[in-house]
C-alpha positions in Angstrom: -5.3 82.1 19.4 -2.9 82.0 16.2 -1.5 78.6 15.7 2.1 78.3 14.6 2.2 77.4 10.4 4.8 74.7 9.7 5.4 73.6 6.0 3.6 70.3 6.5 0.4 72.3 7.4 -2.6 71.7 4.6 -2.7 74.5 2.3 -6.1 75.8 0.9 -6.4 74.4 -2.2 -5.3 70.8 -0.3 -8.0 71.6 2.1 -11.1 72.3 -0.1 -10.4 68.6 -1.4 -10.3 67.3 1.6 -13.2 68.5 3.6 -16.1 66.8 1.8 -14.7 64.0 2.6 -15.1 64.5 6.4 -17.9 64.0 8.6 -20.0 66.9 9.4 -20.9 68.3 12.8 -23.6 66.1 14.4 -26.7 68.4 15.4 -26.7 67.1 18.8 -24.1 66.6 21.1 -20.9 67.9 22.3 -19.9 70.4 19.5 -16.0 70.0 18.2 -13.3 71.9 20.2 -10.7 70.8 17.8 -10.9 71.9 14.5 -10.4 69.1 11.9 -8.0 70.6 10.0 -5.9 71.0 13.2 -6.1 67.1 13.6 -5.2 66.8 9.9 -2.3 69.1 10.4 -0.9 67.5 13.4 -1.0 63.8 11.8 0.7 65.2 8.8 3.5 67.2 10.9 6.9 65.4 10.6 9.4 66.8 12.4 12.6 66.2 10.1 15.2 68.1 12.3 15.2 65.5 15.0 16.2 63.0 12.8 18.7 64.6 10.8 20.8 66.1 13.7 20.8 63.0 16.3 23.9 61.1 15.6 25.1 57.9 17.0 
């Protein structure tokens, strides 16, 4: 399944700096169903529109 691409989504270059700096699979276990850069992208998504168009 395609996820959706919003502009605060980690771009390449943003992710090759960032993934050595993760953990790495464990050998044993329950393997990942999440992707990590999904969680990044979903801590750094900031939905602006909200906020600009509520008004008082």
């Amino acid at each position: 399944m395609s996820q959706p691409y919003y502009d605060s989504n980690l771009r390449e270059e943003e992710w090759q700096r960032i993934t050595p700096l993760l953990p790495s699979q464990k050998p044993v276990g329950k393997l990942r169903e999440v992707s990590l850069r999904e969680v990044l992208n979903a801590i750094f998504y900031r939905p602006t529109r909200c906020a600009t168009s509520f008004r008082w």
